[in-house]
C-alpha positions in Angstrom: 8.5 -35.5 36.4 11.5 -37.3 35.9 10.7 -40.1 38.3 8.1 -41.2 35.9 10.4 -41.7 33.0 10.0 -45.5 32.4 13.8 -47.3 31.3 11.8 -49.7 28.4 9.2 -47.6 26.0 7.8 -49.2 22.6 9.2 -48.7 19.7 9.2 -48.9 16.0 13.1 -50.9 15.0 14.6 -52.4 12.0 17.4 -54.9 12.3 18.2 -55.3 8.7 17.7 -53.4 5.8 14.5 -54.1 3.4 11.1 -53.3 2.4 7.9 -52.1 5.0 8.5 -55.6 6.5 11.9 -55.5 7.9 10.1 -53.0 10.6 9.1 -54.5 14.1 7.2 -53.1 17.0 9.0 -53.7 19.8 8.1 -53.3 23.5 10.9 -53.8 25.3 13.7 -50.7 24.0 15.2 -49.1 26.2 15.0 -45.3 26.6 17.5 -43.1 25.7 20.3 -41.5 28.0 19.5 -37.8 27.4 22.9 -36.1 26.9 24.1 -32.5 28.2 22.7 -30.4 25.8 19.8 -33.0 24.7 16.2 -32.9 26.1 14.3 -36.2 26.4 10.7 -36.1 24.5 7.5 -37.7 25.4 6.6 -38.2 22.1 2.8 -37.3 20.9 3.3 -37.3 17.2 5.7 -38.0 14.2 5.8 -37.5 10.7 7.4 -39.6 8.2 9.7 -38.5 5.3 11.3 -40.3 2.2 14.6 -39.6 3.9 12.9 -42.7 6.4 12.5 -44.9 3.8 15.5 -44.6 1.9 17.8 -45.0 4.9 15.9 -48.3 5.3 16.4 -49.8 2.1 20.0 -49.1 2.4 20.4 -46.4 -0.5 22.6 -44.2 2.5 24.3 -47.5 3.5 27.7 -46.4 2.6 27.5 -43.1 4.2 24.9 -43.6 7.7 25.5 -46.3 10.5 23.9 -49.8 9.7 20.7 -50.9 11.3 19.3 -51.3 14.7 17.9 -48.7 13.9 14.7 -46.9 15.1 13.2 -44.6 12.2 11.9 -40.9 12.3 13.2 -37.3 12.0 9.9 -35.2 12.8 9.0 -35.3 16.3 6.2 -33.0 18.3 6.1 -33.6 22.2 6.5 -33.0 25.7 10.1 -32.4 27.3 10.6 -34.4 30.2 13.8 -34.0 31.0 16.6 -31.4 30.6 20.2 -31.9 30.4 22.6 -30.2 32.1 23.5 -27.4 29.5 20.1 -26.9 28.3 19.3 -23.3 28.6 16.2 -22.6 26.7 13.8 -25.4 27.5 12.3 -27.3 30.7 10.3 -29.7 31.5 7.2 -29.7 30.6 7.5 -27.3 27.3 6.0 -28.4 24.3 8.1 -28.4 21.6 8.6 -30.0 17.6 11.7 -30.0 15.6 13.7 -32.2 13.2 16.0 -34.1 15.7 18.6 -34.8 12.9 21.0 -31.6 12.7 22.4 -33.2 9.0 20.1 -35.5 7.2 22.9 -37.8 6.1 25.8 -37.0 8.3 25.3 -39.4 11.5 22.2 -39.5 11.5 20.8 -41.0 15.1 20.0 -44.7 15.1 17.3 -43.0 17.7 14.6 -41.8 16.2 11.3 -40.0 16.4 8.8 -43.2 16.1 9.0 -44.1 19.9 7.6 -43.2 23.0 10.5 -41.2 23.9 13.7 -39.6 22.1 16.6 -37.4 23.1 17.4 -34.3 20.9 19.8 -31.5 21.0 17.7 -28.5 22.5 19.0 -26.3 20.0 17.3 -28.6 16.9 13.8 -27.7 19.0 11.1 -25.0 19.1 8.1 -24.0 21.0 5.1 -25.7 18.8 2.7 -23.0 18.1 -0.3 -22.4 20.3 -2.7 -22.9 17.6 -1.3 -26.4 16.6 -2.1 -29.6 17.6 0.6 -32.0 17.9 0.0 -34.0 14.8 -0.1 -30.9 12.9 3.2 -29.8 14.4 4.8 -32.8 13.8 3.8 -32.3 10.0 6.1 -29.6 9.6 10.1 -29.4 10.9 11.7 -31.3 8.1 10.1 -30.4 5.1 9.1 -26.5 5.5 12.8 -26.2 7.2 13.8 -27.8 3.4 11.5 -25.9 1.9 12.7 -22.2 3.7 16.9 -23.3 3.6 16.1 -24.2 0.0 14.2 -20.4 -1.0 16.8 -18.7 1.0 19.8 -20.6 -0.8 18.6 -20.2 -4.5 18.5 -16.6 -3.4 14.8 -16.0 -3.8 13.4 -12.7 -2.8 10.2 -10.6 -3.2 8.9 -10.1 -6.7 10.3 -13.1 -8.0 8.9 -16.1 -10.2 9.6 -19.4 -9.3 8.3 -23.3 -10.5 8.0 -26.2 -8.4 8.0 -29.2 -9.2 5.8 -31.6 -6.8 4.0 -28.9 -5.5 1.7 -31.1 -3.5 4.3 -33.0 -1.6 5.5 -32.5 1.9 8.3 -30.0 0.6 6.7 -28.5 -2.3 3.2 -27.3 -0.4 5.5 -25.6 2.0 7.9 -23.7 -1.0 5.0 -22.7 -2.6 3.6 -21.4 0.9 6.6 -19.4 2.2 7.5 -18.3 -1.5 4.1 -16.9 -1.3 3.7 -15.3 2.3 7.1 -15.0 3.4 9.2 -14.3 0.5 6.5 -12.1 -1.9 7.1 -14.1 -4.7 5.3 -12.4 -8.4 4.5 -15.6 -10.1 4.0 -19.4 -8.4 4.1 -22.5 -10.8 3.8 -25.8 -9.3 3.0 -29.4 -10.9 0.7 -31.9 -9.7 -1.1 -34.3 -11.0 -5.1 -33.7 -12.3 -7.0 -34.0 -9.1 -5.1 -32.3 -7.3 -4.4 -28.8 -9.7 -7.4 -27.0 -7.5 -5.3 -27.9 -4.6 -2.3 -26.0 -5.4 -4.4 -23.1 -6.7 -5.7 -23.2 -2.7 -1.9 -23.2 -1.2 -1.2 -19.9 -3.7 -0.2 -21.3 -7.2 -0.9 -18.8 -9.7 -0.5 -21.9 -12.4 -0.8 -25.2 -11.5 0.5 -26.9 -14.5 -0.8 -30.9 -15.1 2.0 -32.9 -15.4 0.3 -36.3 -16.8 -0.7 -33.8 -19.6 1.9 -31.2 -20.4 5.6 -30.9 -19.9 6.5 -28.2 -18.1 9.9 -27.3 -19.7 8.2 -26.8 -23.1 6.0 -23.5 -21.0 6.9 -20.4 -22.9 7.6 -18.7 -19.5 10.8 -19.4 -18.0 11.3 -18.5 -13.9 14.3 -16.9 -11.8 13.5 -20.0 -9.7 12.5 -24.0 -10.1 12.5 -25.8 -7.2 13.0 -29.3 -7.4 11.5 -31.5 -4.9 10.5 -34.8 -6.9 14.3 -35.6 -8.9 13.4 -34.0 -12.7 17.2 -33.7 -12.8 17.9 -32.1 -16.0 14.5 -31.2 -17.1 14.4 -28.4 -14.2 17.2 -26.3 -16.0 15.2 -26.2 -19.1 12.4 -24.1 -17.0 14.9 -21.6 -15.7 16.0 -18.1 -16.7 19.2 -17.1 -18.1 21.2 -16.2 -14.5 18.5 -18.1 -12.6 18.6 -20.9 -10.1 17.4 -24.7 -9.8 16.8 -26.5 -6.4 17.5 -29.8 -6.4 16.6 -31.8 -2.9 15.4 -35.5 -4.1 18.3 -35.9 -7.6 22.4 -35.0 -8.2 21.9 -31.8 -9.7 22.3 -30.5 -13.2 24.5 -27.4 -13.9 23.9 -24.4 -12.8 21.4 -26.0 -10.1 22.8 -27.1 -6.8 21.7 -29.8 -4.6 21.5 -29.7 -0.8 20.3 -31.3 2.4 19.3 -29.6 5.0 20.8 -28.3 8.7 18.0 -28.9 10.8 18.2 -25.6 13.5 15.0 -24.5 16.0 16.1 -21.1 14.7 14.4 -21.5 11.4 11.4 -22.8 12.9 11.2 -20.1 15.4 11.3 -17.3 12.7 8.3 -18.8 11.1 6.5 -19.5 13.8 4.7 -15.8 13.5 3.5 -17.0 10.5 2.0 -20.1 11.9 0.6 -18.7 14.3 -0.9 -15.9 12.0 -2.2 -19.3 10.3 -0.5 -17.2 6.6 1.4 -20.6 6.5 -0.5 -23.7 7.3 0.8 -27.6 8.0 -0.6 -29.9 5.3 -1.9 -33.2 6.1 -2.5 -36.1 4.4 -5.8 -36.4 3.8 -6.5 -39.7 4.4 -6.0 -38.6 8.1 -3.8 -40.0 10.7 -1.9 -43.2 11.6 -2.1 -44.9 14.6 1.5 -45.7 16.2 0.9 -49.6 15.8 0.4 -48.6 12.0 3.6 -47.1 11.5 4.6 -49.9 8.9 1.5 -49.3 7.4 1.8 -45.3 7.2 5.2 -46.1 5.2 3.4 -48.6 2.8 1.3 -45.3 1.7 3.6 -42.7 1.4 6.1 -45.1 -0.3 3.4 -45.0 -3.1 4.5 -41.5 -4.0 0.6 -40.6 -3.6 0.7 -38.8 -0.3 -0.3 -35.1 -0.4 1.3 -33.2 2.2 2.5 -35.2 4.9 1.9 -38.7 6.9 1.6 -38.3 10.2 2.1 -40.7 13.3 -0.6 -40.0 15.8 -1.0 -40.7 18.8 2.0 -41.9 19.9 1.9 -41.8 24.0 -2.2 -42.0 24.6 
């Protein structure tokens, strides 16, 4: 299989950083040099996240490597080639993963939105069977945020948690796994009026209107509010006395903790029963898919702060 890898693939690059147009399609990149314990992906699909779009206007500048850069941490695809410590997977396996281990800590200039990309084996999972590659490619970053974020707050069977953006790529994926994974009693989420029904359908037992009431003036307080949109200090107001605030999108505000995530195949692999028992499902834009020439497009629309779920790149290698 490896004979076929070409050395120039096409590829989505910015040279500078900017707005949607600073992004080019290029023909002419050159593949990656897979790395001992890398595999090199044949890309079919990739999602996009804020994380994308930030990094390109420069918000991270002080803290990531500067631009060329190709975007994209959510990749689902065919391995192609193994390096030479790679235990787990060979060619051929189809796998999806976030190929960044820490969002903001060196992250690769190599991303997801081209026709190939090298990543650590140990980032990577087997995509479910009953997944299609878009839908895969939907999920790594944000439910892996959404599960490290649950787990770090402490949250455990019969407990009550808010979150806020519950229609997001992060938030339809807490209030998910707070759901079927973690037993939670009571799930608040906020959304905006059309899309209240929609959070009901995910397993909100409330799905509170945020153009119409503030949530921190509820009666109810919860154990947990998970922060995915930035409400900084407005989350603390919804929590209990001894409770905890998840902040993933703002600095936080005492006694709430912000963090970014360790991608790790581990996680993904633990809730990949769940997947595949479809208890948790990927969430997609409903708009539908973006072709791979669209790309700059795709970020256009979910830089709106509109998208529900997640945008999706798709298909990538026809």
């Amino acid at each position: 299989m490896s004979s076929s890898i070409p050395s120039k693939m096409k590829a989505w690059i910015y040279n500078e950083y900017g707005g949607v147009e600073v992004l080019k399609f290029e023909s002419d990149v050159a593949v990656p040099e897979v790395k001992d314990d890398q595999v090199l992906i044949k890309v079919a699909a990739a999602a996009l996240n804020p994380v994308d779009f930030k990094r390109r206007l420069g918000i991270f500048k002080t803290i990531v490597s500067s631009p060329p850069t190709v975007p994209g941490y959510d990749v689902a695809g065919v391995v192609v080639k193994v390096g030479s410590q790679v235990k787990g997977l060979k060619e051929g396996d189809e796998v999806y993963g976030d190929i960044n281990e820490k969002g903001l800590e060196q992250p690769k200039t190599f991303g997801s939105l081209a026709e190939y990309t090298a990543v650590e084996e140990r980032l990577l999972a087997l995509k479910p069977k009953n997944l299609d590659f878009a839908q895969a490619a939907s999920l790594p970053l944000a439910i892996e945020t959404a599960y490290e974020g649950l787990e770090r707050a402490g949250f455990s069977a019969g407990k009550s948690i808010l979150v806020l953006g519950g229609a997001g790529g992060v938030g339809t994926h807490v209030i998910q796994l707070a759901k079927q994974v973690f037993g939670a009693s009571k799930i608040a989420a906020t959304a905006s009026t059309g899309k209240l029904e929609f959070l009901k359908s995910l397993g909100a037992d409330l799905a509170i209107d945020y153009t119409k009431e503030k949530f921190e003036d509820l009666p109810e307080k919860f154990d947990v509010v998970y922060d995915a949109v930035g409400e900084g200090d407005r989350a603390v107001k919804a929590v209990k006395e001894g409770g905890s605030v998840v902040y993933i999108a703002c600095a936080a505000t005492p006694p709430g903790f912000f963090f970014v995530l360790t991608s790790n195949g581990e996680m993904l692999k633990k809730l990949s029963p769940f997947l595949e028992s479809g208890k948790v499902k990927p969430v997609l834009d409903p708009k539908g898919l973006f072709p791979f020439e669209k790309v700059n497009e795709a970020f256009a629309y979910l830089e709106t702060n509109r998208a529900t779920g997640k945008v999706v790149i798709f298909p990538i290698n026809p």
